[in-house]
C-alpha positions in Angstrom: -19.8 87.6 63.1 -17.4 90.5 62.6 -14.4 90.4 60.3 -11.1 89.8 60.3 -10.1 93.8 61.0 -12.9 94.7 63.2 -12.0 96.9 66.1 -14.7 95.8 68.2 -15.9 92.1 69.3 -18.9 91.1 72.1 -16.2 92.3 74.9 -14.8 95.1 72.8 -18.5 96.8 73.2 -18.9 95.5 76.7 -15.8 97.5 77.6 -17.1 100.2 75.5 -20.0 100.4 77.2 -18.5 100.7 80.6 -16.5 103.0 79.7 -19.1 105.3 78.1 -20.6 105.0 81.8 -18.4 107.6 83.5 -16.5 109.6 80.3 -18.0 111.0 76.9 -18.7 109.0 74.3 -16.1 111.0 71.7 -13.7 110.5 74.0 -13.9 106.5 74.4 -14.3 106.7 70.8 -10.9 108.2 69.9 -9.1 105.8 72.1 -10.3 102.7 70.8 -10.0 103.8 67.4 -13.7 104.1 66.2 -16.1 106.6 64.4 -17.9 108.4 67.3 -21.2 107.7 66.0 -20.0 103.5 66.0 -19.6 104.3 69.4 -23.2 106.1 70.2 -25.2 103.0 67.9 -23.8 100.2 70.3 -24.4 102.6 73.6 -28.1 102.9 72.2 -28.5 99.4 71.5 -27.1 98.5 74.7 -29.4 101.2 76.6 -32.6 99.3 74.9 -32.2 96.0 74.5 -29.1 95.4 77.5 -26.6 93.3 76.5 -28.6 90.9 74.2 -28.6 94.1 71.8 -24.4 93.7 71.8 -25.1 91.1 70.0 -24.2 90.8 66.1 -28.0 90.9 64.0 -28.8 89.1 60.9 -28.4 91.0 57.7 -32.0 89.5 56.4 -34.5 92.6 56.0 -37.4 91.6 58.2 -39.5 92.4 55.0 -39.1 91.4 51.6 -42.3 92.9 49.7 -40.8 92.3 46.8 -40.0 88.9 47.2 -42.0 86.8 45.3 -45.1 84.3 47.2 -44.2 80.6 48.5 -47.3 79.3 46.7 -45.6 80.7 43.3 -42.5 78.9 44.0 -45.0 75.6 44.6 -46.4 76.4 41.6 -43.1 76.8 38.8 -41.5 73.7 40.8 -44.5 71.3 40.5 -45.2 72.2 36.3 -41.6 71.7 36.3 -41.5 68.6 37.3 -45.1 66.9 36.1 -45.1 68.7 32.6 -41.1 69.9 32.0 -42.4 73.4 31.2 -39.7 75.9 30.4 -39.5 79.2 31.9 -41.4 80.9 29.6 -44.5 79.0 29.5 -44.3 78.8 33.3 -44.1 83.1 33.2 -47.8 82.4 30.9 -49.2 80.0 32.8 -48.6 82.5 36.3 -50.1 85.6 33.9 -53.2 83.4 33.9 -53.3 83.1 37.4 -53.3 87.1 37.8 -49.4 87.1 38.8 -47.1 88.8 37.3 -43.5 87.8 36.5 -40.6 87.6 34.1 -39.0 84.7 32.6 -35.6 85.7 34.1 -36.7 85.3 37.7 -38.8 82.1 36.9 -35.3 80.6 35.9 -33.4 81.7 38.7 -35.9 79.8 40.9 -35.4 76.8 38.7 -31.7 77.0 39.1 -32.0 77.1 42.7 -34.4 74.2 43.0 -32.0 72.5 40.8 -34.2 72.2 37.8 -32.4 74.6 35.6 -32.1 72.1 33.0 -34.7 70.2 31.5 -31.8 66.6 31.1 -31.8 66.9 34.8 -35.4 65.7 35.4 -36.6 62.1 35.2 -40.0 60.9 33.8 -41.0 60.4 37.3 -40.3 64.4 38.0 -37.4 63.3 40.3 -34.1 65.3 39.8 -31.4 62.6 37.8 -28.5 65.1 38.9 -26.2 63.6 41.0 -22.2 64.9 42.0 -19.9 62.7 40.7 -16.3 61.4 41.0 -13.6 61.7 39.0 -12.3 58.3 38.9 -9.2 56.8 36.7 -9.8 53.1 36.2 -6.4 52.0 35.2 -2.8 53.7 34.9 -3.2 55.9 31.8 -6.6 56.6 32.1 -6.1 60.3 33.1 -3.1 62.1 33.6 -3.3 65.6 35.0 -0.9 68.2 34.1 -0.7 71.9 35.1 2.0 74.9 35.9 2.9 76.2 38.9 5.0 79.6 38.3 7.5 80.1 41.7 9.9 83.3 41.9 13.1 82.8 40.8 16.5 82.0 43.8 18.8 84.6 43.1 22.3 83.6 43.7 23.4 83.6 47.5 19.4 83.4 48.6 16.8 85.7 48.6 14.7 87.7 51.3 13.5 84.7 52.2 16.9 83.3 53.9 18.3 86.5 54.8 15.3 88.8 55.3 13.9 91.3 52.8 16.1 94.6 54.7 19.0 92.6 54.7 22.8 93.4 52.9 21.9 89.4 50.5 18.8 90.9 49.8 20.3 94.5 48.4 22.9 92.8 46.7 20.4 90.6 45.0 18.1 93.6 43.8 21.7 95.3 42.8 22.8 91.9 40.6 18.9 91.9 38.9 19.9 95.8 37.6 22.6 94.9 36.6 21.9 91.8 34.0 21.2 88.9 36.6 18.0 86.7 35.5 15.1 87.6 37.6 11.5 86.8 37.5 10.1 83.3 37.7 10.4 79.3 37.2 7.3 77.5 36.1 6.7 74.0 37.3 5.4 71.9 34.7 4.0 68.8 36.7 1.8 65.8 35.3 0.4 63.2 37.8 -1.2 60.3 36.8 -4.9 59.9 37.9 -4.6 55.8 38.9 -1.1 55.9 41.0 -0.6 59.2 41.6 3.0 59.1 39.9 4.1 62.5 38.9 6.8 63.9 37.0 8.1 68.0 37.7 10.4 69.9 36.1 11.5 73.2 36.2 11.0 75.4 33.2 12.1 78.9 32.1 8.6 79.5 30.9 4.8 78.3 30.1 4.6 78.7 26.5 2.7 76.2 24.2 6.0 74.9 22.7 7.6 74.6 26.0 4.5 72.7 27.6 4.2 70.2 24.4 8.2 69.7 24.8 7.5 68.9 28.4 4.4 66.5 27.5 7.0 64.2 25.1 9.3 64.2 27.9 6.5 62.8 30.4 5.5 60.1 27.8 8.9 58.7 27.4 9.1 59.0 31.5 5.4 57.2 32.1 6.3 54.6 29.4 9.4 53.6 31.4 6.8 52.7 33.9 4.4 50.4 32.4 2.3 53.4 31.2 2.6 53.1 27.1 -0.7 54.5 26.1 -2.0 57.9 27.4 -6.3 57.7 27.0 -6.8 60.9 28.5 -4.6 64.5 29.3 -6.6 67.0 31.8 -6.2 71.0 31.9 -7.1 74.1 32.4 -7.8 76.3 29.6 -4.3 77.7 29.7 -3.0 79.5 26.6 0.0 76.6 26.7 -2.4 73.9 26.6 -4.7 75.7 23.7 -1.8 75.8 21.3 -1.2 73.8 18.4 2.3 72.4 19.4 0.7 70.7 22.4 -2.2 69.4 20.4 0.1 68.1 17.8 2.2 66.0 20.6 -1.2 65.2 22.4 -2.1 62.9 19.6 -4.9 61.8 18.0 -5.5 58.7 20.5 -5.6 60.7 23.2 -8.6 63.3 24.6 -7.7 66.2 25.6 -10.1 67.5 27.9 -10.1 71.1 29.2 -11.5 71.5 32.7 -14.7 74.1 33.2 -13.5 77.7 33.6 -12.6 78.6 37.4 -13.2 75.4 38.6 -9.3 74.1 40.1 -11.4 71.1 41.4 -11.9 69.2 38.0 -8.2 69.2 37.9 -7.6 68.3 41.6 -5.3 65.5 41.1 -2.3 67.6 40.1 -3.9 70.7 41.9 -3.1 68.5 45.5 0.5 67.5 43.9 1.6 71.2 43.6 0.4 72.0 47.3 2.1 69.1 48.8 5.6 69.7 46.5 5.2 73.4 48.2 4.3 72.9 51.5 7.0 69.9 51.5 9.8 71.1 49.7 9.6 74.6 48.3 8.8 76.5 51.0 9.9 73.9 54.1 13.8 74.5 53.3 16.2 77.4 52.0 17.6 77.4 49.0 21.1 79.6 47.8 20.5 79.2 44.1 18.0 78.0 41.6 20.3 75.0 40.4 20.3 73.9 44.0 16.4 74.4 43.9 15.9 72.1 40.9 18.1 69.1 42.1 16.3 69.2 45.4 12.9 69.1 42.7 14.6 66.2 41.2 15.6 64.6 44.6 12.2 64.8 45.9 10.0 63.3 43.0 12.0 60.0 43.6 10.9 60.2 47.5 7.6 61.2 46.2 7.2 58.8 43.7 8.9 55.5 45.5 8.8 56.3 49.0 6.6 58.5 50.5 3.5 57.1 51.2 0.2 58.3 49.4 -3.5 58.1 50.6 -4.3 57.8 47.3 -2.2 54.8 47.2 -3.9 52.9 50.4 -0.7 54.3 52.6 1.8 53.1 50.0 4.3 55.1 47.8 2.3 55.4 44.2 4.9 53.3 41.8 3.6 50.7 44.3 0.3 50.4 42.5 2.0 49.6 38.7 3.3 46.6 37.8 6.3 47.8 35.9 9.0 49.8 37.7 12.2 50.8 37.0 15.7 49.3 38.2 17.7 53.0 37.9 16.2 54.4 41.6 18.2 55.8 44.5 17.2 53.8 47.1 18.7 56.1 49.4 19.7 59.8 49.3 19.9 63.1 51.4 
């Protein structure tokens, strides 16, 4: 399969090819923009094999000498699972046999036949591990929170509104020279695993006191929703969420579990939140200031929250699955 940027597909080297038939090959090369010796492989290949040789080929070596036998593989899998050997007395036990290995590529086979750890293995010798789902039982349960850092509206709009060569755009890089505030807002958001009710707000920055002063804020907001007791607060390993501030507000009734290093996933509640607040709001209408920005943020979580519905939610807005709501709601707006 060829790339994204690649100058020739199946019919770019069928057109090659015929042109090669009546001009030289440097020549067809130059105008379409390719190495002459490019040219000269696909003319071969097409002279041997026709045009099954235009034709992308697998990248797999048609040897591998090095590669190490099928009935050593049979062999580290089946003392794996009958006797829980580790690696290195599976290494001695292939010495005995007359072949020679190291311990580092018996564990790499063990990782990829999923036995790379010795709790994943049942008495029987079946493999125990299963993918799971992260599940909240009850409002509370899990709440996600994360940041989401989005550049600054300068006054007026930005490139976005007016284009990035246009006279709002020069006067906006003019204004940020001469003492405007530039760079960016972060969006702290928390989402609650059970009902999917979030809570956003715009903040100057992402620093540990800022986060814990946005975490008190959520709590008084989820408690005005039925949700008094927090049993759980997911994150990255973000510097904000390492510092002592937050843990101080986090509490000692509540567990505060960091997610696994480069692995968005574990934290996909909130993770979805921030695409659909983007794709939805910040990036589906222009703005002409940041203040105008944030009430639309403000605007939006009540839609969100109260009227827009939610898969998560079986089709229904996700205040719809608490029991407590609260009386202060637009119930209409622009």
């Amino acid at each position: 399969m060829p790339h994204a940027n690649a100058p020739l597909s199946f019919e770019g080297r069928r057109r090659l090819i015929d042109r090669c038939r009546s001009r030289p090959i440097a020549h067809v090369a130059a105008q379409m923009g390719i190495s002459r010796s490019c040219a000269s492989k696909w003319v071969s290949r097409w002279r041997r094999y026709g045009d099954a040789g235009l034709r992308d080929r697998s990248s797999t070596p048609h040897r591998s000498p090095g590669a190490t036998p099928s009935w050593v593989i049979e062999h580290i899998e089946s003392w794996r699972r009958e006797h829980k050997w580790s690696a290195e007395r599976i290494t001695a036990e292939l010495a005995d046999l007359g072949f020679s290995t190291n311990r580092r590529t018996v564990s790499r086979h063990l990782a990829r036949l999923g036995l790379g750890k010795r709790r994943f293995i049942d008495p029987c010798g079946e493999n125990n591990r299963k993918a799971g789902t992260i599940t909240a039982r009850r409002p509370g349960h899990m709440v996600h929170l994360d940041v989401k850092k989005v550049g600054r509206v300068p006054d007026g709009g930005g490139w976005r509104v007016h284009g990035r060569d246009s006279d709002q755009a020069k006067v906006a890089d003019r204004a940020k020279s001469t003492g405007a505030r530039r760079g960016y807002i972060y969006l702290h958001s928390a989402v609650d695993g059970f009902s999917r009710l979030s809570y956003t707000e715009p903040l100057p920055d992402e620093k540990g006191a800022t986060a814990a002063a946005f975490l008190a804020r959520a709590k008084v907001w989820f408690a005005a929703h039925g949700i008094n007791h927090i049993q759980r607060i997911v994150t990255d390993n973000g510097a904000c969420y390492r510092s002592g501030d937050f843990t101080r507000i986090v509490g000692k009734r509540t567990r505060h579990q960091k997610t696994k290093p480069y692995t968005p996933r574990h934290n996909g509640k909130v993770e979805r939140y921030q695409r659909i607040l983007a794709e939805e709001l910040l990036y589906a209408r222009e703005f002409t200031s940041e203040d105008a920005r944030s009430a639309a943020i403000e605007v939006w979580n009540i839609h969100y929250n109260y009227h827009r519905p939610h898969s998560g939610a079986d089709g229904r807005p996700p205040a719809s699955r608490l029991q407590i709501g609260v009386a202060n709601v637009q119930p209409a707006y622009t």
